[in-house]
Kinemage of the C-alpha trace (Angstrom):
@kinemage 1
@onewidth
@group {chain A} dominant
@subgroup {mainchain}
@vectorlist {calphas} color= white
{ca unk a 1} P -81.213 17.094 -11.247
{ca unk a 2} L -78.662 16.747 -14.410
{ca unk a 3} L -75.566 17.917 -12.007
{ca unk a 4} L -77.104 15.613 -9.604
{ca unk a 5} L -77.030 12.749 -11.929
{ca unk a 6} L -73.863 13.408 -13.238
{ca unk a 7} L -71.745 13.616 -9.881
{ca unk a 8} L -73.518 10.318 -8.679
{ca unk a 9} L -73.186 8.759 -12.103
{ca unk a 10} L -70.801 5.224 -11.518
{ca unk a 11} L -68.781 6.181 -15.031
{ca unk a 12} L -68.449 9.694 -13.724
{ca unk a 13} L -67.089 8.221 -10.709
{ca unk a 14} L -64.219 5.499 -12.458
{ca unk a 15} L -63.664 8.477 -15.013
{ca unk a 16} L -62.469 10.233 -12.332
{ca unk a 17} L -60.846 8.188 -9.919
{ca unk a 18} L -58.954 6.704 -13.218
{ca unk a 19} L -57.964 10.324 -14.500
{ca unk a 20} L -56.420 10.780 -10.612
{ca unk a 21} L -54.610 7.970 -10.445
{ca unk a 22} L -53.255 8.956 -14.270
{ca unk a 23} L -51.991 12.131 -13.445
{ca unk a 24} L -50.164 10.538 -9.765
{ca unk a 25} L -48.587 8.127 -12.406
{ca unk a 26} L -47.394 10.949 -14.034
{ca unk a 27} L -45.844 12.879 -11.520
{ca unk a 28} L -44.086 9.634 -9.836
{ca unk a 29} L -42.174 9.376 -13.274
{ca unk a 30} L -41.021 13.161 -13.287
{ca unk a 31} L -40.222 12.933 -9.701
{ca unk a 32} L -37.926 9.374 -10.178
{ca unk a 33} L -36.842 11.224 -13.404
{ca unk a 34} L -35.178 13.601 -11.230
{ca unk a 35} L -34.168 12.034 -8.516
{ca unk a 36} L -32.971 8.910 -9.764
{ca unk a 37} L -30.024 7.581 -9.262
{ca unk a 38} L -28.388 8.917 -12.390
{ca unk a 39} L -28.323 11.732 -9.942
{ca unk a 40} L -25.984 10.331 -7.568
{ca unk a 41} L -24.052 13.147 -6.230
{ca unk a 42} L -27.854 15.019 -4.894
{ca unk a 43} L -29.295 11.167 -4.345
{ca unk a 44} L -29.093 10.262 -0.676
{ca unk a 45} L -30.842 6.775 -1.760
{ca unk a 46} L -28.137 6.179 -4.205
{ca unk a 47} L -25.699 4.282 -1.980
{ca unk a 48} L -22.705 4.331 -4.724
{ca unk a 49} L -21.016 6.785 -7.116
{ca unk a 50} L -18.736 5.560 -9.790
{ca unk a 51} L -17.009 8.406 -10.774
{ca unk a 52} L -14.287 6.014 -13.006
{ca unk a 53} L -17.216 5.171 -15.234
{ca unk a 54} L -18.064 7.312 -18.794
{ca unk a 55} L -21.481 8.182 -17.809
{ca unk a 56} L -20.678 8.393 -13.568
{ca unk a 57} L -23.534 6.050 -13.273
{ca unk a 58} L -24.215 4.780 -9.817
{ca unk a 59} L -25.597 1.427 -8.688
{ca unk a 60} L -27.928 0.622 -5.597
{ca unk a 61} L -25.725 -2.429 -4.466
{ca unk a 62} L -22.183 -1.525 -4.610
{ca unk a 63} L -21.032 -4.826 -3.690
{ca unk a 64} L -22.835 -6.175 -7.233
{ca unk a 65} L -20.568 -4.061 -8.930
{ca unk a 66} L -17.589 -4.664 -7.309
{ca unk a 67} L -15.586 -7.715 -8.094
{ca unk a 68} L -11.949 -8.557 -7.529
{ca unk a 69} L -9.685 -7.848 -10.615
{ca unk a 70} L -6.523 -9.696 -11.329
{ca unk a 71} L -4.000 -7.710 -13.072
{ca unk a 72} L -0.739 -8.597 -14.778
{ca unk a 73} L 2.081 -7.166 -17.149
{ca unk a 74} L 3.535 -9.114 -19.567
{ca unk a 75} L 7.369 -10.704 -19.771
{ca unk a 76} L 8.425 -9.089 -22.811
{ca unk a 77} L 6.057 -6.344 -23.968
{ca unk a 78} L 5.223 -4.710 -20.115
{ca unk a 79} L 1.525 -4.711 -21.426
{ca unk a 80} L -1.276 -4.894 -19.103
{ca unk a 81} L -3.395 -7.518 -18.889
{ca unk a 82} L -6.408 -7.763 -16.820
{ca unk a 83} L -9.228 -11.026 -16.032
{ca unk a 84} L -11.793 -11.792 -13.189
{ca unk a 85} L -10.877 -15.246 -12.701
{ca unk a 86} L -7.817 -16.587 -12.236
{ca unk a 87} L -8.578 -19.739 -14.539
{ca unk a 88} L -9.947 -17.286 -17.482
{ca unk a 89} L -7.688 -15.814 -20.220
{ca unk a 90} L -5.217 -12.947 -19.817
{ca unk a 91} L -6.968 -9.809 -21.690
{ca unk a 92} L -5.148 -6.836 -23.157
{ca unk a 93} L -5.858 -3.624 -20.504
{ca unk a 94} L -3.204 -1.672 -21.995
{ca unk a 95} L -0.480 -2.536 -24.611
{ca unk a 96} L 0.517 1.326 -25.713
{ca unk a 97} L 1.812 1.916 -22.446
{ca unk a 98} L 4.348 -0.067 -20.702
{ca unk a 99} L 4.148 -1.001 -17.310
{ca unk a 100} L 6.679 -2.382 -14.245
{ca unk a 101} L 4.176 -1.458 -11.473
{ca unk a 102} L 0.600 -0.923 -10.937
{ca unk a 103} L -1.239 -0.499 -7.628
{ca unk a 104} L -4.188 1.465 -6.550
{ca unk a 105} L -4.612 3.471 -3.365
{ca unk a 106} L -7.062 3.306 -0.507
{ca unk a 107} L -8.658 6.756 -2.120
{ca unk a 108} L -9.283 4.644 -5.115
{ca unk a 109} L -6.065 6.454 -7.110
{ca unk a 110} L -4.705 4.472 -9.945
{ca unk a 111} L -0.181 4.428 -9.624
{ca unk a 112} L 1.617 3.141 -12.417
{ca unk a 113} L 5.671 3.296 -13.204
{ca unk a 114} L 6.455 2.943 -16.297
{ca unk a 115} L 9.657 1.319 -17.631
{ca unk a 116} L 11.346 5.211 -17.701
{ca unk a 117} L 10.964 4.443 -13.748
{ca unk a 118} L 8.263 7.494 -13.476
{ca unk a 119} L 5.406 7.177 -11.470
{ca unk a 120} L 2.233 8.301 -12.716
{ca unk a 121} L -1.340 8.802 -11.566
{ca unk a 122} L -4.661 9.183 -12.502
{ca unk a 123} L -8.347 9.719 -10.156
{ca unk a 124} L -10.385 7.662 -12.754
{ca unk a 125} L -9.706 4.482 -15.170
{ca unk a 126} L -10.766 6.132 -17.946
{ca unk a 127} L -8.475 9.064 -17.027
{ca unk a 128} L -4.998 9.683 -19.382
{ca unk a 129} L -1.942 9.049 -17.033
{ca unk a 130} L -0.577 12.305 -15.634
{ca unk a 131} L 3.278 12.827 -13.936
{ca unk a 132} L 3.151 14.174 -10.859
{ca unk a 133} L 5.227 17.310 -10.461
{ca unk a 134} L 7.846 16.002 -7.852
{ca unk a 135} L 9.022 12.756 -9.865
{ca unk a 136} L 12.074 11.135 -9.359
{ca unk a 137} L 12.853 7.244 -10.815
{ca unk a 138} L 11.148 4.648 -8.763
{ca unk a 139} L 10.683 0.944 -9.324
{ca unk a 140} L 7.772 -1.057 -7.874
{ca unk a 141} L 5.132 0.469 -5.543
{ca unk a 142} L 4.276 -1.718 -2.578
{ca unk a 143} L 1.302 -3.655 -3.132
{ca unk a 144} L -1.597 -2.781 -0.518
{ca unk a 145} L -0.791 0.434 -0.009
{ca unk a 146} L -2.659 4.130 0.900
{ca unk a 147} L -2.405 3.961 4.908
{ca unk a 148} L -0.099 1.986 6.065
{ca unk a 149} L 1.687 1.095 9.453
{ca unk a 150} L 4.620 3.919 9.472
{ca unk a 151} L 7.485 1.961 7.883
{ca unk a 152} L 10.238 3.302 10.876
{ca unk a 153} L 7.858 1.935 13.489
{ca unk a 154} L 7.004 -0.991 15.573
{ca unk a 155} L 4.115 -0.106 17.201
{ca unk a 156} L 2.359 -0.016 13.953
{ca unk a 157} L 0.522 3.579 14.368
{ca unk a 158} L -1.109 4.137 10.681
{ca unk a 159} L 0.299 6.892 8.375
{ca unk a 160} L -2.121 8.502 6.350
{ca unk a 161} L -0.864 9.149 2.330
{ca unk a 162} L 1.916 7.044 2.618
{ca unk a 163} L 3.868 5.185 -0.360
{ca unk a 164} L 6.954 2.794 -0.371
{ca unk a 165} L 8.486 1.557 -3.214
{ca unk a 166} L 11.376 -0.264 -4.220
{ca unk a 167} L 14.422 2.198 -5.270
{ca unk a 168} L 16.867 1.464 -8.472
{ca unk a 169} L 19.545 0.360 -6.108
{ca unk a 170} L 17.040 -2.580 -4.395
{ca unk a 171} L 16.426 -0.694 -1.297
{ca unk a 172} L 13.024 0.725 -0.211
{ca unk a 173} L 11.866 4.156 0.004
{ca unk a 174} L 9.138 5.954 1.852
{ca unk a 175} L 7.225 9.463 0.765
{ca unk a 176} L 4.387 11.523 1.838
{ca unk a 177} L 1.726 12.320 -1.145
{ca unk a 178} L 3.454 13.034 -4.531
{ca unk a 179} L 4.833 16.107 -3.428
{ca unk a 180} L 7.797 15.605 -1.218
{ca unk a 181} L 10.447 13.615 -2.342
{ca unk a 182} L 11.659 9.897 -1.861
{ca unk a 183} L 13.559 9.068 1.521
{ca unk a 184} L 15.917 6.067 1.546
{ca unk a 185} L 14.284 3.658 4.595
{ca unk a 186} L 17.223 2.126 6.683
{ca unk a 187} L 19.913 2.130 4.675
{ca unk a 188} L 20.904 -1.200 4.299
{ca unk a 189} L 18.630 -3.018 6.610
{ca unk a 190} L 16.268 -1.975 3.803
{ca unk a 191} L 17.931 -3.726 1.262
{ca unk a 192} L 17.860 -5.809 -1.503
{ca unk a 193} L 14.306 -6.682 -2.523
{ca unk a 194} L 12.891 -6.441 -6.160
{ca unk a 195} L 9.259 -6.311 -4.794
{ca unk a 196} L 7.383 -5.533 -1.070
{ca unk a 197} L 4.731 -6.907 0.039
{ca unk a 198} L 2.452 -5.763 3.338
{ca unk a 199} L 0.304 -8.260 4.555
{ca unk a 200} L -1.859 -6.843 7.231
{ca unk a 201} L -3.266 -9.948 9.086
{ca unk a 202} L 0.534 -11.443 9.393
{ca unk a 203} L 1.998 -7.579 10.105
{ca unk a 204} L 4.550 -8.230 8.355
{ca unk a 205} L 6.448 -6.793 5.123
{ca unk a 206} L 7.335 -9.842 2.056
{ca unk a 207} L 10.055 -8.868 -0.264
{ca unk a 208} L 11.339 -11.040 -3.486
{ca unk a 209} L 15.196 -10.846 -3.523
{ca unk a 210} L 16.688 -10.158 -6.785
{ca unk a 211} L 17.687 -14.331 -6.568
{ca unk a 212} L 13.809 -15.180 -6.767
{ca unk a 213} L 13.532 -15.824 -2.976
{ca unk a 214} L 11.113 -14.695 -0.434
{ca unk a 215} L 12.554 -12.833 2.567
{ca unk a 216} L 10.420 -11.356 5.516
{ca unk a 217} L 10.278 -8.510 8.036
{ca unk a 218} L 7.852 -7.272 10.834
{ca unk a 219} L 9.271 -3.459 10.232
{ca unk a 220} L 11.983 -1.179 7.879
{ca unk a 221} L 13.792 -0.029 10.129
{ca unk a 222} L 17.485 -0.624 10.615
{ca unk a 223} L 18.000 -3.211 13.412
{ca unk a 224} L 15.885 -6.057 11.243
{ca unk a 225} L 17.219 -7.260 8.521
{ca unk a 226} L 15.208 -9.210 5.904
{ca unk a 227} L 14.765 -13.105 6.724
{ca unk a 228} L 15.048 -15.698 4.111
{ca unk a 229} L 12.004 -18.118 4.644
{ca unk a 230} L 12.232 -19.869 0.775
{ca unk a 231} L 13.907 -22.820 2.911
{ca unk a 232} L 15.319 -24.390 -0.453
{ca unk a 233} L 12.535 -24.308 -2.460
{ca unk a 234} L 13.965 -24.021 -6.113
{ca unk a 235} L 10.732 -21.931 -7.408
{ca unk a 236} L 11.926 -18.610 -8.110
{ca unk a 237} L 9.517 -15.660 -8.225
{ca unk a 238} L 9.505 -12.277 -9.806
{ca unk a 239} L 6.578 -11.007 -8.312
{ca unk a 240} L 3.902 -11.929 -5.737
{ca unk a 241} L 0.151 -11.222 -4.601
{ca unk a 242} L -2.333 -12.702 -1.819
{ca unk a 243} L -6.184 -13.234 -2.233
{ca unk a 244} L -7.448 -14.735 1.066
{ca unk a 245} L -5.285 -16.788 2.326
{ca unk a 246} L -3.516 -18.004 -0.615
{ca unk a 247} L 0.066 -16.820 -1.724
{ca unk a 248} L 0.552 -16.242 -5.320
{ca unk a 249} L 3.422 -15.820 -7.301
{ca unk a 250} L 4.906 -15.449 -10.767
{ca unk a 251} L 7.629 -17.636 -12.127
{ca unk a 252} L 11.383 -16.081 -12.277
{ca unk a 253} L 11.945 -18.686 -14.940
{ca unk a 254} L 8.693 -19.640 -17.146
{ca unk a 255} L 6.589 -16.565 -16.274
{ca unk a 256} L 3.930 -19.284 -15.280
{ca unk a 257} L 1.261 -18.689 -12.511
{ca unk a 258} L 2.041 -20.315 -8.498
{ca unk a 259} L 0.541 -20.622 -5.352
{ca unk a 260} L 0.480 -21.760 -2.110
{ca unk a 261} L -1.419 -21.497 1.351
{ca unk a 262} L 1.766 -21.078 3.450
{ca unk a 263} L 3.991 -18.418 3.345
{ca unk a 264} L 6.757 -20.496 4.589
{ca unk a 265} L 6.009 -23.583 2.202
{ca unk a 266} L 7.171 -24.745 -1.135
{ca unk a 267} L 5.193 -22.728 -4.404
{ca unk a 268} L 3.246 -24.927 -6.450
{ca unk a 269} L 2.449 -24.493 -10.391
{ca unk a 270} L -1.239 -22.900 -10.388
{ca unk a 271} L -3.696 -25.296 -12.074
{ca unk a 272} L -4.354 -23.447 -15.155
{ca unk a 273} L -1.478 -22.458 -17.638
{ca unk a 274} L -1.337 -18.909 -18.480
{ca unk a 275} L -1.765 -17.149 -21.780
{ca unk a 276} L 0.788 -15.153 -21.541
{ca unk a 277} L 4.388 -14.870 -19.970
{ca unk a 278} L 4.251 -12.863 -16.575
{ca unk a 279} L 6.401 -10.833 -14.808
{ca unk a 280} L 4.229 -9.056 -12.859
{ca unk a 281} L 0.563 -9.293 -10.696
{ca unk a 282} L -1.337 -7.364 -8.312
{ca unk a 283} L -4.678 -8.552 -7.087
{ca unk a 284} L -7.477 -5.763 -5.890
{ca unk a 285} L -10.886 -4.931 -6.062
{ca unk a 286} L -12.569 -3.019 -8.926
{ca unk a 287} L -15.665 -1.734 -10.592
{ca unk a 288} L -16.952 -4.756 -12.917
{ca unk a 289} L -16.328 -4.095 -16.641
């Protein structure tokens, strides 16, 4: 009657029903331990890797940790600066190396071309800056670029791996990858611009002229030339960048901050001063921090 007593004992019975639910308790933490998303690569419920971060940690909302960065260089040093709101201060990204161009692919590559004119690359933020092996001078990378409509083309067929920049001479170049080298686009049709932009919903290519004025074209190749749309307007600009529909560009003169909502209309100062002389910006999305 004592084992009888004992299994119908109500103690005996929360003893045990406690010590079960102990040891589950334990095993859920081992398993999560495992299988968490720290795990990311073997995770299928981790829907984001960061492989640019020092510990590759991964979030479960990638759009939390993705914000839209706003990068600049500076007038006189070529520094990078970097913010996440246009009306905060200019922060220091980089002021060892300097900069004259800095873009990032659709594979989530980091390009940079440094005032030698080389281009450099690197997978990861906190990766050093490498040189690829086929390097030849360059000067600014087109913004919003990775796979673009193929520059020779009006039907505007996407080219996988494709880069155009702006050459020394002020005419635009196309390549494949970084292995092949740089192809002049057009010849002269192709010139002069300081700085390209492509901006997909108007399919159509923006370049500065080395005057400060904004010229446009639907496609690089040789029977368009480049159209002058500044229409007087005595803002000159170094350097532009688009975020939603807004136009933004950098001052030839005072390296100050302008925008405007219409390509074709006159550039207003931006509302908050800058910290720093510009001469450069590119606008794109980014892991936070």
């Amino acid at each position: 009657m004592t084992c009888g007593n004992t299994i119908y004992n109500p103690l005996s019975i929360v003893s045990l029903i406690l010590a079960i639910l102990f040891i589950c308790i334990i095993v859920k933490l081992i398993y999560d331990m495992m299988s968490g998303c720290n795990q990311c690569t073997s995770n299928k419920k981790c829907k984001e890797h960061y492989a640019d971060t020092v510990d590759a940690s991964c979030v479960d909302n990638p759009a939390d940790d993705v914000v839209e960065k706003y990068f600049a260089i500076h007038k006189t040093t070529n520094a990078l600066y970097v913010k996440t709101s246009l009306d905060a201060d200019w922060k220091i990204a980089d002021n060892f190396n300097k900069y004259i161009s800095y873009v990032k692919n659709i594979e989530g590559a980091y390009i940079a071309v440094f005032t030698d004119g080389m281009t450099r690359i690197k997978k990861r933020i906190y990766d050093q800056w490498t040189l690829p092996e086929t390097n030849e001078k360059i000067g600014k990378y087109l913004k919003t670029i990775g796979n673009l409509p193929d520059a020779n083309s009006t039907n505007y067929a996407v080219v996988p791996n494709t880069y155009v920049a702006v050459g020394p001479g002020l005419t635009v170049h196309q390549r494949t990858g970084f292995t092949g080298p740089w192809k002049l686009l057009n010849n002269n049709a192709a010139c002069c611009v300081t700085e390209i932009f492509y901006d997909a919903p108007g399919r159509q290519y923006v370049g500065i002229s080395a005057e400060g004025r904004l010229h446009t074209k639907p496609v690089i190749y040789d029977t368009i030339h480049w159209t002058d749309i500044s229409d007087g307007d005595p803002v000159k600009i170094v350097s532009i960048a688009k975020e939603g529909d807004t136009w933004y560009g950098v001052g030839m003169d005072d390296g100050e901050l302008y925008s405007k909502t219409i390509l074709t209309g006159r550039w207003n100062k931006y509302k908050t001063k800058s910290n720093i002389p510009l001469l450069y910006i590119n606008f794109f999305k980014d892991r936070r921090g």
